[in-house]
Every structure is written in C-alpha cells, then in structure tokens.
MILOLUM-608697 format. One line per field, with one value per residue (C-alpha): residue number from 1; residue in three letters; x, y, z. Coordinates in nm, 2 decimals, decimal comma. Layout:
! residues N
nr <- (NUM|...)
rest <- (ala|...)
X <- (X|...)
Y <- (Y|...)
Z <- (Z|...)
! end
This chain:
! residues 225
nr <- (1|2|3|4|5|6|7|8|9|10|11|12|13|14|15|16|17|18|19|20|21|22|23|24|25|26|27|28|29|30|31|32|33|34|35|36|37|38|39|40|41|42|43|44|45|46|47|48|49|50|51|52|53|54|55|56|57|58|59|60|61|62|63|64|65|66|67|68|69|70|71|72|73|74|75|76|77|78|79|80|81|82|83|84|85|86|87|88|89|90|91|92|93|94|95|96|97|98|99|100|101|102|103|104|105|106|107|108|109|110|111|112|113|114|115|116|117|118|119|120|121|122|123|124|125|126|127|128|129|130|131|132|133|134|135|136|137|138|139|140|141|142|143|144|145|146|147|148|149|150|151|152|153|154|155|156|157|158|159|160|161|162|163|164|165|166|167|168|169|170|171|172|173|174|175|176|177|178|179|180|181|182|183|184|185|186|187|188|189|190|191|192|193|194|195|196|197|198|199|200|201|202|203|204|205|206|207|208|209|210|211|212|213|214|215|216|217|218|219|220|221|222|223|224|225)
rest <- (unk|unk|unk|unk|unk|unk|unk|unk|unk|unk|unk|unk|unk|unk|unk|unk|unk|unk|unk|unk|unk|unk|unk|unk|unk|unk|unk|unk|unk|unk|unk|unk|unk|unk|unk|unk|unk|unk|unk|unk|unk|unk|unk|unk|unk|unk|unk|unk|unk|unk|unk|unk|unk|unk|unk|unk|unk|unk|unk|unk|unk|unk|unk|unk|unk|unk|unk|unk|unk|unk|unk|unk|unk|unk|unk|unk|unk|unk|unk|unk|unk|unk|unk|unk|unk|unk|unk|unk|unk|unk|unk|unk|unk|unk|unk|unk|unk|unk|unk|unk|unk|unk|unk|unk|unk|unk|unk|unk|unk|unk|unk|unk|unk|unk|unk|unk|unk|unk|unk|unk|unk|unk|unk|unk|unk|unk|unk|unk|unk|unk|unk|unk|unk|unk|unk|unk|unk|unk|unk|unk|unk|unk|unk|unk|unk|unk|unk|unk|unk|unk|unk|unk|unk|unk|unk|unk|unk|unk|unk|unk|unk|unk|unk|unk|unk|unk|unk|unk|unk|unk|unk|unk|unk|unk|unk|unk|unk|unk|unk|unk|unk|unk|unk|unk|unk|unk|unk|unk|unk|unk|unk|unk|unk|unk|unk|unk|unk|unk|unk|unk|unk|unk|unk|unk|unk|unk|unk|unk|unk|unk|unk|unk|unk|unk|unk|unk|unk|unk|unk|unk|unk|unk|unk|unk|unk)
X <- (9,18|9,48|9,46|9,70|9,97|10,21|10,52|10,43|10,68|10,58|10,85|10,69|11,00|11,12|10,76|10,78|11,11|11,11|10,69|10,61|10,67|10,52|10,17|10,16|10,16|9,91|9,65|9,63|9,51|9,30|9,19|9,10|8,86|8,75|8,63|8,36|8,22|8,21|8,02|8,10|7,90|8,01|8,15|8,47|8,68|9,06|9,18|9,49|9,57|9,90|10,08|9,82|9,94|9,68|9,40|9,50|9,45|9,11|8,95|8,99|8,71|8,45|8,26|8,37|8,68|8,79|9,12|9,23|9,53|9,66|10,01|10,03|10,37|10,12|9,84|10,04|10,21|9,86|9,76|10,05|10,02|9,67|9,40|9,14|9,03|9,26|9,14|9,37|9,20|9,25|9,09|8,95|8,79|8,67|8,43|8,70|8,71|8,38|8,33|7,95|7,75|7,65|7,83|8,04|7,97|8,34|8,58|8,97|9,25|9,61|9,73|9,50|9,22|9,13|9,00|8,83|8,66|8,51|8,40|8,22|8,08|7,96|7,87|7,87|7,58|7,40|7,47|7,84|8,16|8,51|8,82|9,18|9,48|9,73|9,69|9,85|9,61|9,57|9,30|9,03|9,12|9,04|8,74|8,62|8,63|8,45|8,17|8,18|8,18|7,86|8,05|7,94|8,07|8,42|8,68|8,99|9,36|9,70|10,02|10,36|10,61|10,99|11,07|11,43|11,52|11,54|11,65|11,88|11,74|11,82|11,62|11,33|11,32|11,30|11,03|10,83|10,89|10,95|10,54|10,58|10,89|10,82|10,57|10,73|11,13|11,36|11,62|11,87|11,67|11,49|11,88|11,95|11,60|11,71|12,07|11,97|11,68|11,94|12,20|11,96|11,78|12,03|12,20|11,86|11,75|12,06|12,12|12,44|12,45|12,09|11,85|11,54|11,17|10,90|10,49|10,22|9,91|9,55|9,33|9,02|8,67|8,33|8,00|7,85|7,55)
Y <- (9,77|9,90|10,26|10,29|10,14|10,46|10,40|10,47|10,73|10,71|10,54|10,52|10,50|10,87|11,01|10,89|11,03|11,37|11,45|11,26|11,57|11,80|11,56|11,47|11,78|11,85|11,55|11,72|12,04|11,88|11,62|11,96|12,10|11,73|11,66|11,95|11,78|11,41|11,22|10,83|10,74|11,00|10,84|11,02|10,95|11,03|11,15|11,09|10,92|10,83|10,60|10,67|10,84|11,04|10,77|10,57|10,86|10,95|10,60|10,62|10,88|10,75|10,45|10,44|10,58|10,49|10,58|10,61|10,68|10,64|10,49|10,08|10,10|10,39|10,24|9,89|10,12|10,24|9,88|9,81|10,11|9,96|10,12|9,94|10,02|10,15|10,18|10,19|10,44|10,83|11,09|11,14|10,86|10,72|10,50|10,28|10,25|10,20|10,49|10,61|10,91|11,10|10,81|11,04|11,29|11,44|11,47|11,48|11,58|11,64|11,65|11,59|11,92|11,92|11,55|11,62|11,94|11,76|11,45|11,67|11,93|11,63|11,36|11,43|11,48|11,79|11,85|11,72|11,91|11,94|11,95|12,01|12,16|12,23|12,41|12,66|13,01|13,27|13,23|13,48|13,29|12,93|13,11|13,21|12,87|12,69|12,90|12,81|12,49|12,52|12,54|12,77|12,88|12,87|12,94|12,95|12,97|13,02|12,87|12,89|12,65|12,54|12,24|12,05|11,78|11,45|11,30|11,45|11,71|11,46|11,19|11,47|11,57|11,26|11,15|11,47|11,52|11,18|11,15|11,46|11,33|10,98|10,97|11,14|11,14|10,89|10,77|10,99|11,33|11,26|11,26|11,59|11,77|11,65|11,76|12,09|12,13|12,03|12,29|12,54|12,48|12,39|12,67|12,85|12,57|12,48|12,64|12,58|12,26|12,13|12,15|12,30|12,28|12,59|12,44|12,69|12,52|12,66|12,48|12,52|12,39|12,39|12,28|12,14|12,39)
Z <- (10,54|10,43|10,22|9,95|9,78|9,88|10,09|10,45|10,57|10,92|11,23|11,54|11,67|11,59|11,67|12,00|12,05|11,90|12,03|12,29|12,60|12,40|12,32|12,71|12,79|12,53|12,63|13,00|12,83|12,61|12,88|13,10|12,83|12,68|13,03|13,06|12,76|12,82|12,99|13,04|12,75|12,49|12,17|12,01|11,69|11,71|11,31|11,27|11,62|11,52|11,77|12,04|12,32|12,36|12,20|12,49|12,77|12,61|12,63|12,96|13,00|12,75|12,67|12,34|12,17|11,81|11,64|11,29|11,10|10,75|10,84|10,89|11,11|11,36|11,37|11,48|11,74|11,87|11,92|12,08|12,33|12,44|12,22|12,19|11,84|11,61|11,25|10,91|10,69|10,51|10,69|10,37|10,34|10,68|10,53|10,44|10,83|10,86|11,03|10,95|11,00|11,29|11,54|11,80|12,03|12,00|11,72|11,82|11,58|11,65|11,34|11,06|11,09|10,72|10,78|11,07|10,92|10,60|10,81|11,05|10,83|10,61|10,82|11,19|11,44|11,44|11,83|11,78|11,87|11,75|12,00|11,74|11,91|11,59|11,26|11,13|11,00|11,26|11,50|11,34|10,97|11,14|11,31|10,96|10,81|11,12|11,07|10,65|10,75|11,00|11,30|11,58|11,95|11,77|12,06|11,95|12,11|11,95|12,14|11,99|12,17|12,14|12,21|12,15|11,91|12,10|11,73|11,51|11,21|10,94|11,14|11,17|10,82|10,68|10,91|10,84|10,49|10,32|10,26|10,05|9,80|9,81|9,52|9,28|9,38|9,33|9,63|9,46|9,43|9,77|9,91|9,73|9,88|10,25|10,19|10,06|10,32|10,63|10,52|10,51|10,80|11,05|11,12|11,17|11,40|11,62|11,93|12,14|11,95|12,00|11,73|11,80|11,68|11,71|11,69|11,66|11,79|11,76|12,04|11,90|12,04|11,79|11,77|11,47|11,40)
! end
C-alpha cells in the first residue's frame, strides 16, 4: 500500500554506497545482543528497514521477521536483497502495513526511533523488547523518555564514529535532505539550500580531500513494562 503522494527522496543506490560498512558492522553488534534474546521462534518488526541489509541478516535467526519502510525505491531494494517480507508503510502508521497489536517479540530500528517508540509504547506486547542503535539525545535524556514511555531495564550506549564518504557531499546531501525541502521548495530554491549547505559544510567535512561523516549512535535495549 503505498503511503503518500510525496516524492520519495530515497536512492538505494547512494545508501548502499555511502552506509553500507558502517551498518554491517553494526548488524554484528546488534546480532551479538539480538541473539541473547531470540529464540527460533521470536517474531520481530524492522521500522524503517530501508534497503535491508540488516532485515536480511536478522531473518536468518527468527521464524518470522517483517520489514517496513516509507520509501517505494527501499523497500523494492529490500525485496530485491532477499527479505522476505518487506512492507510499504509510515512508521506512524503501521496499520497501513497491517501490522497489528502485540505481534512481535522484538522491535528493531536503525533509523526511525520515534516510530518505533509510539508503536511500542501503544501497541506492543507487554513482555516485548526494543533493540535501536541510532538517535541523537544523550544517553541519560533517551533513558528518561523510555521510562515515559513504559520502558524498563533501559541500557543504553553512546558511540560516535567517522566514517568516509564513499559518494560525494552533494550526492549525500541530496539523499539526506531532499525529504525535508521537497514539499515545500521548488527545484530552484532546493538548488540554492544544497549550494549554500555544501559551501558551508565542506570545508568542515573534507579532510585531505575526502569528505567525511561523524554518526553518534545510542545502542539502546528496553522492555516494554
């Protein structure tokens, strides 16, 4: 079911590229603490699984594993990495997936935490638990809004890492940012933001020529309350 009308800002084809070493290496760590939790017939929901890399890895340890993303051109990609079921639907709105209540054992976000809070503080099993490894608060603010949202057991890590550009910083911004221009800015004044946004960026960003990117991750494990 498709979500919106909006212009999906999403290429597969730079996500791969520019965050594809850093997700591997993520989907090991969160394999190593997914693992002490799973059981071959735990149930989890991917939000925001985006192409799939680590959708794909993850089915691989449950009996069921659903992912679901907002962006046609990802969740295309995700099918064609091998996921099994790959949904089209806001993490708002998950219903539109038909995702209903208290069906997984494990939540996963990479990317998407606010969706995966209000479906699991909402909707999710009493016993469930929550495995997220980005956002951006400190640790002890994240902490605080678990336990709003009926979370409990809250452990939370911060990891800050650099990693290089394997696209260039136009090619990045664009991919990043366009969902946030292109529903109000027209193809002229979405050209201006990038141009003004590259010059002021890249010579923070560039290194000896390569252009680099800093993600602060929060690994965070919770149990619904």
């Amino acid at each position: 079911m498709a979500v919106s009308s909006q212009v999906d800002s999403w290429r597969p084809e730079w996500y791969d590229r520019y965050s594809s070493r850093d997700t591997l290496r993520l989907a090991r760590r969160v394999l190593e603490t997914a693992q002490k939790h799973l059981a071959p017939e735990s149930r989890l929901l991917d939000i925001g699984c985006g192409d799939g890399l680590l959708t794909v890895v993850l089915q691989d340890q449950c009996s069921q594993v659903v992912g679901v993303d907002k962006s046609p051109a990802m969740v295309n990609a995700a099918r064609k990495r091998g996921c099994s079921d790959v949904r089209e639907a806001d993490g708002s709105n998950l219903q539109a997936a038909g995702i209903g209540a208290e069906e997984f054992d494990l939540i996963f976000s990479n990317d998407a935490i606010h969706a995966a809070i209000l479906y699991v503080s909402k909707r999710y099993r009493p016993d469930g638990q929550m495995i997220s490894p980005w956002y951006f608060p400190t640790a002890e603010e994240y902490r605080e809004v678990l336990e709003r949202n009926g979370f409990r057991d809250c452990q939370v890590e911060v990891e800050a890492v650099v990693v290089p550009l394997s696209i260039s910083l136009r090619e990045f911004l664009e991919s990043v940012l366009f969902g946030f221009v292109a529903d109000w800015a027209d193809a002229p004044t979405q050209k201006k933001i990038f141009d003004e946004v590259e010059e002021i960026v890249g010579p923070v960003v560039c290194r000896h020529g390569v252009f680099y990117c800093e993600n602060v991750y929060l690994h965070v494990l919770a149990y619904k309350a």
